[in-house]
N, C-alpha and C positions, 0 to 999 in steps of 0.2 A: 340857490336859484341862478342860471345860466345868464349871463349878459343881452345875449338873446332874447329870453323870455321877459328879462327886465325891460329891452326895449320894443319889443311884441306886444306885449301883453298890456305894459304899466305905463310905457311911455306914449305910443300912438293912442291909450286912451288918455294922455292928458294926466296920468297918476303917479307920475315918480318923473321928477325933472335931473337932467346933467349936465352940467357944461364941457364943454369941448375943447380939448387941449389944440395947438396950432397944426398938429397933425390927424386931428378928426377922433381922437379919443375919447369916449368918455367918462367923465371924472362924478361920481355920487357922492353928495355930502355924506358926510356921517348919518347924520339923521335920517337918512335913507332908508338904513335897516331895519327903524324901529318903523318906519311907513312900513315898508316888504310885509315886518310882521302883522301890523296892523288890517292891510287892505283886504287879506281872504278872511281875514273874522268878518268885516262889514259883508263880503260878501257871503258869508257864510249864513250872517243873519238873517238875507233875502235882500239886502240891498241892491240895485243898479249899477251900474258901473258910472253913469251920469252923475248919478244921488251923490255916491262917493268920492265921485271927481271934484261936486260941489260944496260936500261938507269939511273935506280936507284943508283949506283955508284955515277952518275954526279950529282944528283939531291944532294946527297949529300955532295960533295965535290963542290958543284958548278962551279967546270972548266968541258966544254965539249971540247975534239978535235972534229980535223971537222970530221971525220969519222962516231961517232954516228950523229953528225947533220943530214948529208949526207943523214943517212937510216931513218930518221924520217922526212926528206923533201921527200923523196921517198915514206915512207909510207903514208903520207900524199896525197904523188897525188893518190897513190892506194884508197884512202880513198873517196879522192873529185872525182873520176871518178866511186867509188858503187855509190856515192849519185845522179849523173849525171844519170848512168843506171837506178836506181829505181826511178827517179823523169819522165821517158822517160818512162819506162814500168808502174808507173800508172797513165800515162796520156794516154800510149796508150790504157789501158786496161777500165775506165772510158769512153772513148768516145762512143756516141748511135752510131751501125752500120749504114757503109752507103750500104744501099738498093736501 
């Protein structure tokens, strides 16, 4: 991934931090890479980019209260109820009419 998109994409949303060398460079922890590979599975799962901004903390510290659990069990059923709908609209939408 390009430096660019690193700071496009991950940084302006708040999702990959870097510190800045005295000349405006900037420097990613190590740890950085295993975020990079982490953030597009969240998104991939159907998360926000807010969601993931907000869970990323825990991810790292490894303790969650139940609070963020809460909204990612919540987002989750928001999630399994698209796949419900879209699996229902393209069966509806595949079927030959009936005439």
């Amino acid at each position: 991934m390009s430096v660019r998109a690193l700071r496009r994409h991950y940084g302006e949303r708040q999702l990959l931090h870097a510190d800045r060398s005295a000349d405006g460079q900037r420097h990613y922890p190590d740890s950085a890479v295993e975020r990079v590979r982490l953030i597009p599975q969240l998104y991939a799962a159907g998360l926000a980019s807010t969601t993931v901004r907000d869970v990323l903390p825990y991810v790292d510290s490894g303790e969650v209260p139940p609070g963020p659990v809460d909204r990612l069990v919540a987002e989750r059923a928001l999630i399994d109820q698209r796949i419900t709908d879209l699996r229902e609209h393209s069966s509806a939408t595949t079927r030959p009419p009936a005439w």
